[in-house]
C-alpha positions in Angstrom: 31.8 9.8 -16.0 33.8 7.9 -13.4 36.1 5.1 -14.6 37.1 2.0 -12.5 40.7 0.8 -12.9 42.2 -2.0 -11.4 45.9 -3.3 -12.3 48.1 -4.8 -9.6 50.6 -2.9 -12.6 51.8 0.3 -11.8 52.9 0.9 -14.9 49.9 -0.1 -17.3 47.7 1.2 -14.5 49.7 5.1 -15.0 49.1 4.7 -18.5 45.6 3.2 -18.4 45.2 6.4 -15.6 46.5 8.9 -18.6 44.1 7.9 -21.0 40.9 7.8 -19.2 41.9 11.7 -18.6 41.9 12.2 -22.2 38.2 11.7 -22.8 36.0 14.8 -22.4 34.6 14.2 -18.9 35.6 11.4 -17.9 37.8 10.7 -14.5 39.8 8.1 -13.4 39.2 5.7 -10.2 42.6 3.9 -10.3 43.2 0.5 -7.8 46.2 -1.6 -7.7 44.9 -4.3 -5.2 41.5 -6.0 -6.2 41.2 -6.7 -2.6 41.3 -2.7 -1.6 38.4 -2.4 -4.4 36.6 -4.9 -2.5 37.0 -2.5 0.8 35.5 0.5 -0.9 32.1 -0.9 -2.0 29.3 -0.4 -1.6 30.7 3.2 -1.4 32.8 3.4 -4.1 31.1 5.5 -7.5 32.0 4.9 -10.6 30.2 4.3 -14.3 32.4 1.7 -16.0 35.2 -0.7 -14.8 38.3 -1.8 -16.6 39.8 -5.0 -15.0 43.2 -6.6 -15.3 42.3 -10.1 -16.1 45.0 -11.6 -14.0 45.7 -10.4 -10.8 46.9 -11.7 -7.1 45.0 -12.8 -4.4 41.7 -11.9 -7.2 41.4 -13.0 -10.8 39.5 -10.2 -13.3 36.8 -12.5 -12.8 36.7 -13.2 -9.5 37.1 -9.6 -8.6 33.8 -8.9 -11.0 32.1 -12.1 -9.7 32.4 -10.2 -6.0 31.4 -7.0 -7.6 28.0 -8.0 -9.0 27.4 -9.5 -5.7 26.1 -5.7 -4.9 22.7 -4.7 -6.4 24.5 -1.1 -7.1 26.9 -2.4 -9.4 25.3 -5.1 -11.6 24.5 -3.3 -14.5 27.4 -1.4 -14.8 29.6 -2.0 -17.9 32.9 -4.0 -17.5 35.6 -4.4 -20.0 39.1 -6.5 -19.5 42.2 -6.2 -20.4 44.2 -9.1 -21.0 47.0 -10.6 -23.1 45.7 -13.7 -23.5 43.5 -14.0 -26.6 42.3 -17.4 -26.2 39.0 -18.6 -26.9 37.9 -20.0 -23.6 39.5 -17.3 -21.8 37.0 -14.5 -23.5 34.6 -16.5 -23.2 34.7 -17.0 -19.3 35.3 -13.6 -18.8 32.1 -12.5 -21.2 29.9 -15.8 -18.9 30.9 -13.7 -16.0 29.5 -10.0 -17.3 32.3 -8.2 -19.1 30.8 -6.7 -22.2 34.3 -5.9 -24.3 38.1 -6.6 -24.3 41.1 -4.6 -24.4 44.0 -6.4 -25.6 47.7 -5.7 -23.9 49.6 -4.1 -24.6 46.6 -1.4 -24.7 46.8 0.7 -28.0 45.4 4.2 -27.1 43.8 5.2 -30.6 42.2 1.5 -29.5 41.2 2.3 -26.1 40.1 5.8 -27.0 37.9 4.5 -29.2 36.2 2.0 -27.5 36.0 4.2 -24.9 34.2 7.2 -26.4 31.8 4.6 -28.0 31.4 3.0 -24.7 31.4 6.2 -22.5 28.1 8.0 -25.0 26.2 4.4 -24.4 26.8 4.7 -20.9 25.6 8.2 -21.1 22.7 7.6 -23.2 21.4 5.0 -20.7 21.6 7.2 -17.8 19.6 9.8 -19.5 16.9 6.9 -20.4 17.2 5.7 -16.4 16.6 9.9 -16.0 13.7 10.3 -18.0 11.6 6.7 -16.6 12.8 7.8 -13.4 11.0 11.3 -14.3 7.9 9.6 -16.2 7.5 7.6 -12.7 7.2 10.2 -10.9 4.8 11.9 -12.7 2.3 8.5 -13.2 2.6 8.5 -9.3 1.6 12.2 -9.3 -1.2 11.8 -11.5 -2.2 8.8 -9.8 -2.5 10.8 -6.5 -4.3 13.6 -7.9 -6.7 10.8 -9.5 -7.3 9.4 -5.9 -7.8 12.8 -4.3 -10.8 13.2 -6.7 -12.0 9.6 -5.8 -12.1 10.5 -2.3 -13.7 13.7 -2.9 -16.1 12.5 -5.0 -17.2 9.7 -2.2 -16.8 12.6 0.4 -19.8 15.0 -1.9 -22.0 12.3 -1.9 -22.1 11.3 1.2 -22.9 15.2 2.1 -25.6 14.9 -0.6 -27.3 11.7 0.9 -27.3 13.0 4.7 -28.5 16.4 3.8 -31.3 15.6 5.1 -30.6 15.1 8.7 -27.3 15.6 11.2 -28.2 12.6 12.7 -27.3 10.4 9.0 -24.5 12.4 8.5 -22.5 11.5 12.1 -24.5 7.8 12.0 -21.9 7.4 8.8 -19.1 9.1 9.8 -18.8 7.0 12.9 -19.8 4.1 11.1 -17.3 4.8 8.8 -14.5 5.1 11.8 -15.7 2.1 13.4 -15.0 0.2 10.4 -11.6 1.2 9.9 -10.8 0.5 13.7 -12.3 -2.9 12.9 -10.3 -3.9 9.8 -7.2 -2.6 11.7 -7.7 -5.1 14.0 -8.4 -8.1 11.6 -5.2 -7.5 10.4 -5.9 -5.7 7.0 -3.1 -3.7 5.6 -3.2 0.4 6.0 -4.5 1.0 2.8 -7.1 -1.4 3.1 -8.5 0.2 6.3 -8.3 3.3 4.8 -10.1 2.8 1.9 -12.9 1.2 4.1 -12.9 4.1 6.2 -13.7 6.3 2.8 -16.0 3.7 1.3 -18.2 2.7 4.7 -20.2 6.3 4.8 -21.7 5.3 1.3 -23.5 2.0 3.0 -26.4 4.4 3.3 -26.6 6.0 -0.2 -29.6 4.0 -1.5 -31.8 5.7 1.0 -32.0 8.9 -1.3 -34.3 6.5 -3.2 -36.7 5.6 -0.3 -39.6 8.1 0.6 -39.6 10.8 3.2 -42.4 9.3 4.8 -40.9 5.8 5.5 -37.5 7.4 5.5 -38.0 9.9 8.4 -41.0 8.0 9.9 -40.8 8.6 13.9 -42.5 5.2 14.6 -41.7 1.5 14.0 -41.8 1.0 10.2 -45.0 -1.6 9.1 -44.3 -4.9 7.0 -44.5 -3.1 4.0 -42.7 -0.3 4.6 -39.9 -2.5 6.0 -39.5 -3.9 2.5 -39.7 -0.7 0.9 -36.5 -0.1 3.1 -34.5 -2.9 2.4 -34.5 -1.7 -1.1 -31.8 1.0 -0.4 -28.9 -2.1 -0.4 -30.0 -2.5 -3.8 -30.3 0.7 -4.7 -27.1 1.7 -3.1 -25.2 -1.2 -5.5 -26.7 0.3 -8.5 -25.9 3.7 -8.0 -22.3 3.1 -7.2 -21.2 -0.2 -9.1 -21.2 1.0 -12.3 -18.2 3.2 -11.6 -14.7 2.4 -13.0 -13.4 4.2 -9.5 -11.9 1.3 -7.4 -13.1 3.2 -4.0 -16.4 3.7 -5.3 -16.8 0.1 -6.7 -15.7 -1.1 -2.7 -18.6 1.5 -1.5 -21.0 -0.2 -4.1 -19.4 -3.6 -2.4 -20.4 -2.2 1.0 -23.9 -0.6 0.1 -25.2 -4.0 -1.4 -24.3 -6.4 1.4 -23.8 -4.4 4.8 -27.6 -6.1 5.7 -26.4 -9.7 5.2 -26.1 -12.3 7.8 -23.5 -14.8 8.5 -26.3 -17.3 8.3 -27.4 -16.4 4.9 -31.0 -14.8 6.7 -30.1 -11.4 5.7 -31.1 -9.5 2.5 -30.8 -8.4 -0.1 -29.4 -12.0 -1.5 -29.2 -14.0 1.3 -25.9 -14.3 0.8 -24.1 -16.4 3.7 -20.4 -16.9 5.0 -17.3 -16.1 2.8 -19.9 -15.3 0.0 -21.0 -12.2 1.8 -17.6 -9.3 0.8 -15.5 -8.8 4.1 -15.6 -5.2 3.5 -19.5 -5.6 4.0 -19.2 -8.2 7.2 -16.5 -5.2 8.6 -19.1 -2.9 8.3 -22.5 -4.7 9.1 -20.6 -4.8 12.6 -20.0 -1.1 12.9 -23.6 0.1 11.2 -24.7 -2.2 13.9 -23.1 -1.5 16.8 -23.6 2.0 16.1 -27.5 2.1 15.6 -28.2 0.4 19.0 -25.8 2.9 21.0 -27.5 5.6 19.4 -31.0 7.0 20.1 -33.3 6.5 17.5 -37.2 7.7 17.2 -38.1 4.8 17.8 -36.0 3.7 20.5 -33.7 4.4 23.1 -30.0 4.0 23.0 -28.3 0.8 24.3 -25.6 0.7 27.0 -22.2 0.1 25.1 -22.3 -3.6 27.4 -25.9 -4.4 26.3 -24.7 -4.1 22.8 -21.1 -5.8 22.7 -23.3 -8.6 24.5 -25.6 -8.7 21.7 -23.1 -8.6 18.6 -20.6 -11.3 20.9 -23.9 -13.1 21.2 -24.4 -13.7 16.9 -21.1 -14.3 16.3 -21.7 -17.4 13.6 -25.1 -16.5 13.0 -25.8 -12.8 12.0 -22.0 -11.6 12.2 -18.8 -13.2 11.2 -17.3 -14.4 14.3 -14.0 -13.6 12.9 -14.9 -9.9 12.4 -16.8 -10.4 15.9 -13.2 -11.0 17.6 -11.8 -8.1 15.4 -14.2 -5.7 16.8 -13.2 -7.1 20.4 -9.7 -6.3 19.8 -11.1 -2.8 18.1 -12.9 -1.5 21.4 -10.9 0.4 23.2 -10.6 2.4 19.7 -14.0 2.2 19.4 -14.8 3.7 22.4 -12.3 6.6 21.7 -14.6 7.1 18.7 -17.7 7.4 20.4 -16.3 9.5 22.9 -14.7 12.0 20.4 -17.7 12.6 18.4 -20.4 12.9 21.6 -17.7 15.3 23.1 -17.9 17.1 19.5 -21.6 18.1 20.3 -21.4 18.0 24.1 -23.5 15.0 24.2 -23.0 12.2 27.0 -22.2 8.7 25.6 -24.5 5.5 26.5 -24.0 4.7 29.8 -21.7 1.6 30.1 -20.5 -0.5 33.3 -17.5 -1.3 31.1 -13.2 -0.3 32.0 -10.9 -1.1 29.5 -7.9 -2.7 30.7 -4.6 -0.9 29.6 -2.8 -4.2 29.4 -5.6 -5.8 27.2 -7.3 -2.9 25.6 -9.5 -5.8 23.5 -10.9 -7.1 26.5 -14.1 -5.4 28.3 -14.1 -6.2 32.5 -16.4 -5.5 34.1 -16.8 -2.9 37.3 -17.0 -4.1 40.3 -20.2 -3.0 42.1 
C-alpha cells in the first residue's frame, strides 16, 4: 500500500515518513513541495494521501482540488492534517474530498490507528474493484461464447435451407456480402454490418415450406404458384421471430420484409417507406441485384450496367433511394464480391461495360467505345 505525504515540514514530514513504515505493508511516498506533487501525476502511484492543510504556493485543499482534476486519482482516500480544529475549516476540507483528519501535533498510537483502519478499507475495496473486474470479464466471456452459438446456429440453418441446391446456397452467401458492403456504405456501425452480413442468408429460409415443384420449377411460375411463393416471407418471419436470439430476431426482420417496396406495392404487408425495417430495404437491394446478375432457369443473367440501371432507376419507388445511393457508394466492393465468388468456381462474371474509377470507387463510367 503506497502512502502519499506532503508537508512543506521536514520535520513532521520525517516523522509522518516513520510511521507510515510501521504498518505491515505499507510504504511511504513523501513530498515537501505541493507543486513537485503536481509534476509527478498522472504518474505518480499511490493508495491514500495525507496532506498538510496549510502549505505555500498550494493550500491542502487546493493541492487536492488539482489532484481530483485526474480521473486516476478521484476515488482515492485523503486525510489532512492540520492544527486548526475549527468548524469551517473541517468542513471545507471534507466539501473538497478528504474523508478524515489528523490533528498536529500527530499522535502515533492516533495515526496508527486510523491508519490500519483506513489502510484494511482501502484493501477491502481493491479486492471488490478485483473481483467485479474478474466477474466482468467473465459476463463478457460468456457473452461471446453465447454469440458464437448465435452465429452458428444462423450458419446450420442456412446449410439446412440450401441443401437442396448450390445455386441457393452462393445466391445467399453473396447476398449476404452484398448487404454488409451496402450498410457499410450507409454509414451503419461495424457491428451493425456484421450482424446483417450473418442475418441476410436467412431472407430465404421460408422456402423450405414451399413445394419442390414450384420451388425448383425450370419455367416461369403461373399466378398461383406465384402466390404460393410469396408465402416464404411469411413463413420465413414465423420460423425465426419467435427466438429470444437478437441475430435471429434481425434474420426474422429480414425474412419478412426483404420483398417490400418503397412504394408500399410489395408483399407480404404492403408496407411502404420508413415502415418497411432498414435491414430489410439493405437487403431487398442485394437479393435484387443479385438475382438479375445471375443466371436463372428461367432467364439469362443481366450485365452488371443493365442492372445498376434498373435498381438506380426505382430509387423512390421499389427501393429506398437512400439505400439506392448506399449501394452506389458500395460498388466497387460489390464488384470485388462477385468477382471473388465466380473466380471461386471458375465461372466468368456478367459481362459489364463498366470501369471503376480509383478516385471515386462509388461511381460507375462508362468505357469509351
Amino acid at each position: 500500500m503506497r502512502i502519499l505525504l506532503v508537508d512543506d515540514n521536514e520535520t513532521n514530514l520525517a516523522l509522518l515518513s516513520k510511521l507510515v513504515a510501521k504498518l505491515p505493508g505499507c510504504i511511504a511516498v513523501p513530498f515537501n513541495k505541493p507543486e513537485d506533487v503536481l509534476a509527478a501525476m498522472p504518474a505518480l502511484d499511490f493508495d491514500i494521501a495525507i496532506i498538510d492543510f496549510l502549505m505555500p504556493v498550494y493550500s491542502g485543499i487546493e493541492l487536492l482540488t488539482e489532484i481530483v482534476r485526474f480521473d486516476v486519482y478521484r476515488d482515492k482516500p485523503v486525510v489532512f492534517v492540520t492544527a486548526d480544529t475549527d468548524t469551517s475549516t473541517r468542513m471545507a476540507a471534507l466539501n473538497a474530498g478528504a474523508i478524515d483528519f489528523l490533528t498536529k501535533p500527530v499522535h502515533p498510537l492516533e495515526f496508527q490507528a486510523r491508519m490500519r483502519n483506513l489502510v484494511a478499507l482501502v484493501d477491502a475495496r481493491n479486492k471488490l474493484a478485483d473481483k467485479a473486474e474478474w466477474l466482468r470479464v467473465e459476463v463478457e466471456k460468456a457473452v461471446a461464447e453465447l454469440r458464437e452459438r448465435e452465429e452458428e446456429i444462423i450458419d446450420r440453418l442456412t446449410i439446412a435451407a440450401s441443401y437442396k441446391d448450390e445455386d441457393t446456397a452462393r445466391h445467399t452467401r453473396r447476398v449476404a456480402a452484398y448487404s454488409e458492403a451496402i450498410a457499410r456504405a450507409y454509414g451503419l456501425d461495424a457491428r451493425s454490418c456484421h450482424d446483417i452480413r450473418l442475418a441476410a442468408p436467412m431472407h430465404d429460409i421460408g422456402k423450405v415450406a414451399i413445394p419442390d415443384a414450384v420451388l425448383l420449377k425450370s419455367g416461369r411460375l403461373t399466378e398461383q404458384e406465384f402466390a404460393m411463393m410469396q408465402r416464404h416471407t411469411l413463413v420465413g418471419n414465423d420460423i425465426l421471430r419467435e427466438s429470444k436470439s437478437g441475430l435471429l430476431q434481425l434474420a426474422a426482420e429480414i425474412a419478412g420484409s426483404h420483398h417490400e417496396r418503397w412504394d408500399g406495392q410489395g408483399y407480404p404487408f404492403r408496407l411502404a417507406g420508413d415502415a418497411i425495417p432498414l435491414a430489410g430495404r439493405i437487403v431487398a437491394i442485394a437479393d435484387n441485384f443479385d438475382a438479375l446478375t445471375t443466371a436463372r432457369p428461367y432467364k439469362e443473367a443481366w450485365s452488371l450496367e443493365r442492372t445498376v440501371d434498373h435498381i438506380r432507376a426505382r430509387a423512390g419507388s421499389q427501393f429506398d433511394p437512400t439505400c439506392v445511393s448506399a449501394f452506389d457508394a458500395a460498388l466497387l466492393a460489390i464488384v470485388s464480391i462477385m468477382a471473388a465468388d465466380a473466380e471461386a468456381v471458375s465461372e466468368p462474371p456478367a459481362p459489364s461495360s463498366f470501369s471503376y474509377a480509383e478516385s471515386d470507387p462509388g461511381k460507375c463510367v462508362r468505357k469509351s467505345a
